[in-house]
C-alpha positions as CSV (number, residue, x, y, z in Angstrom):
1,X,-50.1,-3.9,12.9
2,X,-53.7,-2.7,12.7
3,X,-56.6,-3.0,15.1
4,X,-58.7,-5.7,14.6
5,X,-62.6,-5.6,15.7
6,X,-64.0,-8.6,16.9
7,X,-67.0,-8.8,15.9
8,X,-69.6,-12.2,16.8
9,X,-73.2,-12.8,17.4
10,X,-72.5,-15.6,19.9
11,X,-72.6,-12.7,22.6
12,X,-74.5,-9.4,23.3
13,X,-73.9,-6.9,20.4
14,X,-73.0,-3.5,22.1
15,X,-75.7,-0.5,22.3
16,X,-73.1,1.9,23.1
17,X,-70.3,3.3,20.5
18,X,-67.5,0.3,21.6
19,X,-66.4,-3.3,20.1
20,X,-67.1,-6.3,21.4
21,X,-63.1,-6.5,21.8
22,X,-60.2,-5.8,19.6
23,X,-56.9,-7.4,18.8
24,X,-53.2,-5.4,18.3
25,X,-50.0,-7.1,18.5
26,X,-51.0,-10.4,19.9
27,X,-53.5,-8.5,23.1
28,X,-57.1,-9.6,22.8
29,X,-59.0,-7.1,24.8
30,X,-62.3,-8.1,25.4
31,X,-64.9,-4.8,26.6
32,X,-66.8,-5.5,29.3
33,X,-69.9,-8.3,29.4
34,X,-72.7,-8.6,31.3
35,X,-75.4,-11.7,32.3
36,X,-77.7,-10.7,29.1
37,X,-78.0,-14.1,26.8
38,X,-77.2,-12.9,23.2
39,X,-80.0,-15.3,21.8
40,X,-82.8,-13.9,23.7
41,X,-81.6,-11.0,24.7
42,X,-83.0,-11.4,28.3
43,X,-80.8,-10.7,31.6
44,X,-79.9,-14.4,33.7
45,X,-81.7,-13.9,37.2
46,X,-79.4,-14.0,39.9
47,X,-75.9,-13.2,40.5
48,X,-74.6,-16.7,39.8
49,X,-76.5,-17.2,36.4
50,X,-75.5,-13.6,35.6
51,X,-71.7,-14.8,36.2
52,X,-72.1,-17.7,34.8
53,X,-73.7,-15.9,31.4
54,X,-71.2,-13.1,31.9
55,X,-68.5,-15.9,31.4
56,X,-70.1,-17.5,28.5
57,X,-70.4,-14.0,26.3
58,X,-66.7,-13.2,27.7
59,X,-65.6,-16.8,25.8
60,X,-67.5,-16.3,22.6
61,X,-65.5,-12.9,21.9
62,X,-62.3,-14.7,23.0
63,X,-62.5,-17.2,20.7
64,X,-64.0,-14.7,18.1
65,X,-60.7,-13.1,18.7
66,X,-58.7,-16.2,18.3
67,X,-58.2,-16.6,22.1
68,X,-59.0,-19.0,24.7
69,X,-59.2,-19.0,28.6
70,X,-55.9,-20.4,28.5
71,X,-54.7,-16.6,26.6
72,X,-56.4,-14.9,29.2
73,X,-53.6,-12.8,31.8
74,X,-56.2,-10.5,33.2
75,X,-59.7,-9.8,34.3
76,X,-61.9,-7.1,36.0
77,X,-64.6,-8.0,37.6
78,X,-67.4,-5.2,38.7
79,X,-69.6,-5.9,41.7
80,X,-72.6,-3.3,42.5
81,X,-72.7,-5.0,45.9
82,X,-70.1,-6.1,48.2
83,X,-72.5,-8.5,49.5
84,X,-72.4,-10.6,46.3
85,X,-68.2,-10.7,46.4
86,X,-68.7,-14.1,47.7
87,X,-71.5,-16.2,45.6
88,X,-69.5,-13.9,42.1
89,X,-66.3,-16.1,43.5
90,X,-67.6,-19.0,43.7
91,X,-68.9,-19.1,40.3
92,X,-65.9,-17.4,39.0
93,X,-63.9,-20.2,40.2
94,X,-65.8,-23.1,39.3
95,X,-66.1,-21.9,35.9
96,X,-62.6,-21.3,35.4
97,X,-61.8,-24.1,37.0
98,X,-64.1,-26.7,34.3
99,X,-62.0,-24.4,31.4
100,X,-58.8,-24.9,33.0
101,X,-58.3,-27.3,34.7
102,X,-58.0,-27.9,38.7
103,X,-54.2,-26.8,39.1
104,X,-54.0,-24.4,36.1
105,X,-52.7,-20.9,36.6
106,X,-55.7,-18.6,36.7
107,X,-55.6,-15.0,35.6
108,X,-55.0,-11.9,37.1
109,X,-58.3,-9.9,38.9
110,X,-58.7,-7.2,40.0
111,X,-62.6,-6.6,41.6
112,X,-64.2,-3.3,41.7
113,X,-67.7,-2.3,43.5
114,X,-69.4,0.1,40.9
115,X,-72.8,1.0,40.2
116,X,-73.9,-0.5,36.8
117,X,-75.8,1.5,34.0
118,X,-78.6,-1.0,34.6
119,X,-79.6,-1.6,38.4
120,X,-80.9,-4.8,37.2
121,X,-77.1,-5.6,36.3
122,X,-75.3,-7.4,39.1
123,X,-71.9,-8.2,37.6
124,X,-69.3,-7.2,34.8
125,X,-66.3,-8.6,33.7
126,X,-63.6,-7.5,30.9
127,X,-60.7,-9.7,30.0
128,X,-57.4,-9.3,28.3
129,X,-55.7,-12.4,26.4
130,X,-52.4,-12.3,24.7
131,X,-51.8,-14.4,21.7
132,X,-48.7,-16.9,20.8
């Protein structure tokens, strides 16, 4: 089967030489997003709004990919400060949570401290969704 690009202008469209996400046998990968709001091309202020906007981008390629949060097995999240691990959490769960449900079986993380191209960039997250 060949790779599918996924392609939408509901989220960021990348500056670098990468796809939004691809699809091969049934895995939706989805690259990396970031806070930045595709329609205005401005960065959320604040970790929470950046997670938040983060999670919003991450959906659009899902679905873009023919995925939803209920595909998703896996995510990475990338911190640039172990201070924020707690605030990121909280928004990461109470998104997931409206998207899944209260006692749904939420994906795989893994969290990594990094320093971000951007030092205005407070959090990243990738995902990978497998279809069927």
């Amino acid at each position: 089967m060949p790779t599918q690009q996924i392609k939408t202008d509901k989220a960021p469209i990348p500056a670098a030489p990468y796809s939004q996400g691809v699809v091969k046998n049934g895995i939706v990968q989805v690259s990396g997003q970031t806070g930045v709001d595709p329609a205005t091309s401005k960065l959320a202020e604040g970790l929470t709004a950046q997670t938040t906007q983060t999670f919003a981008n991450l959906e659009a390629i899902l679905t873009a990919g023919g995925a939803s949060w209920e595909d998703v097995v896996s995510m990475r999240v990338y911190l640039t400060d172990p201070e924020h691990f707690a605030e990121m959490n909280a928004a990461y769960e109470a998104y997931l949570r409206d998207k899944l449900g209260a006692g749904a079986v939420l994906p795989c993380r893994t969290t990594i401290m990094v320093a971000l191209a951007n030092p205005e960039l407070l959090v990243e997250i990738d995902a990978m969704a497998v279809l069927g």
